[in-house]
N, C-alpha and C positions, 0 to 999 in steps of 0.2 A: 504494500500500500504506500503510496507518495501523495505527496502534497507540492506542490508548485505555485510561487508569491510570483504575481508580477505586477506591473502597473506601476512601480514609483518613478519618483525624477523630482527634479525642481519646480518647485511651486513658490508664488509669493505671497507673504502674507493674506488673509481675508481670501486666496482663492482654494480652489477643489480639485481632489481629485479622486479617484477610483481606484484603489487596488484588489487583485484578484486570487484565489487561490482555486487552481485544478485538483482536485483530488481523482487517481487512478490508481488503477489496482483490484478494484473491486467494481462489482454490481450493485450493489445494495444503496442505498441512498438512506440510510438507518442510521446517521450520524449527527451528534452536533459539531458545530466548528466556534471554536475562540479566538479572537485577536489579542495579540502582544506585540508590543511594541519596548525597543530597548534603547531608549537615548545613549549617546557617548559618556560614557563616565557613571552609567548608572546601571540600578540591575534592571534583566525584564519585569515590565509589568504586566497586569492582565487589564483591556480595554475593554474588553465588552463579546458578547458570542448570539447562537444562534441555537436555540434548544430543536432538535428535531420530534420530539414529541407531542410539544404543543405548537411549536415554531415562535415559543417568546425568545425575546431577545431582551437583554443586560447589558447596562454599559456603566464602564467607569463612570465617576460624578465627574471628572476637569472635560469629559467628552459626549458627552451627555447632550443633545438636543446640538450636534454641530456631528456627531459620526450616528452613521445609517448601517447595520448590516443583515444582509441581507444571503438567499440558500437559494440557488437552481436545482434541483435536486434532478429532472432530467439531466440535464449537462452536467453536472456533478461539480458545481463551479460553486463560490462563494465571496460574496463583496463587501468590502469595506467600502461606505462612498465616505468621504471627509469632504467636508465644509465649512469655510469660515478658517481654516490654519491658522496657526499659532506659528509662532518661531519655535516654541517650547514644544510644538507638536515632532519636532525634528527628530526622527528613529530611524533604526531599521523595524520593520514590520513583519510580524508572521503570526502563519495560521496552525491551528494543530487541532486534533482529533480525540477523544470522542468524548467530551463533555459539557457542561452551560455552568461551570464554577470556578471562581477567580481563583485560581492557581496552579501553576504551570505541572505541579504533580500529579494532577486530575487526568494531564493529557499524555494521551499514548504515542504520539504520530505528530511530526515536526516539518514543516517549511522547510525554505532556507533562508528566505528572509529576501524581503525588498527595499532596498532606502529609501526614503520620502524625507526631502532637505526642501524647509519654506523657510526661503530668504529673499531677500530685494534686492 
């Protein structure tokens, strides 16, 4: 089973963008997915996920009402949309597998991570 991040690049401040995670390997579309994200100098955090059983979604409180994500579970794909950037938003980002709870021991199944750098 893999996971594949892609979508980042520079952005500037107050703009958006999309990052994406392919999950292959498998058939089953029976999964949640989480975002983490890990600044320079810091450790990863947990941002927010996608529960597949009810299909809620959680988000960190600094990301809260500015990140969207979202599950294709045809395509097996899953989205992070960001809105609104921060400079402080600046990480590498990844997606991982199979749970809807803020910490990274939950998850089985790891990205490799995308950078997203919002500067002017």
């Amino acid at each position: 089973l893999q996971l594949q991040a892609s979508g980042g690049g520079l952005v500037q401040p107050e703009g958006s963008l999309r990052v994406s995670c392919k999950v292959s390997g498998t058939t089953s579309d029976k999964y949640s997915i989480g975002w983490f994200r890990q600044a320079p100098g810091k450790e990863r955090e947990w941002i927010g996920c996608v529960d597949h059983g009810n299909g809620r979604t959680e988000y960190e409180d600094s990301v809260k009402g500015r990140f969207t994500i979202s599950k294709d579970d045809v395509d097996h794909t899953a989205f992070l949309q960001m809105n609104r950037l921060k400079t402080e938003d600046t990480a590498i980002y990844y997606c991982a597998i199979d749970s809807c709870l803020p910490a990274a021991l939950f998850y089985n199944y790891w990205g490799q991570g995308t950078l997203v750098t919002v500067s002017s």
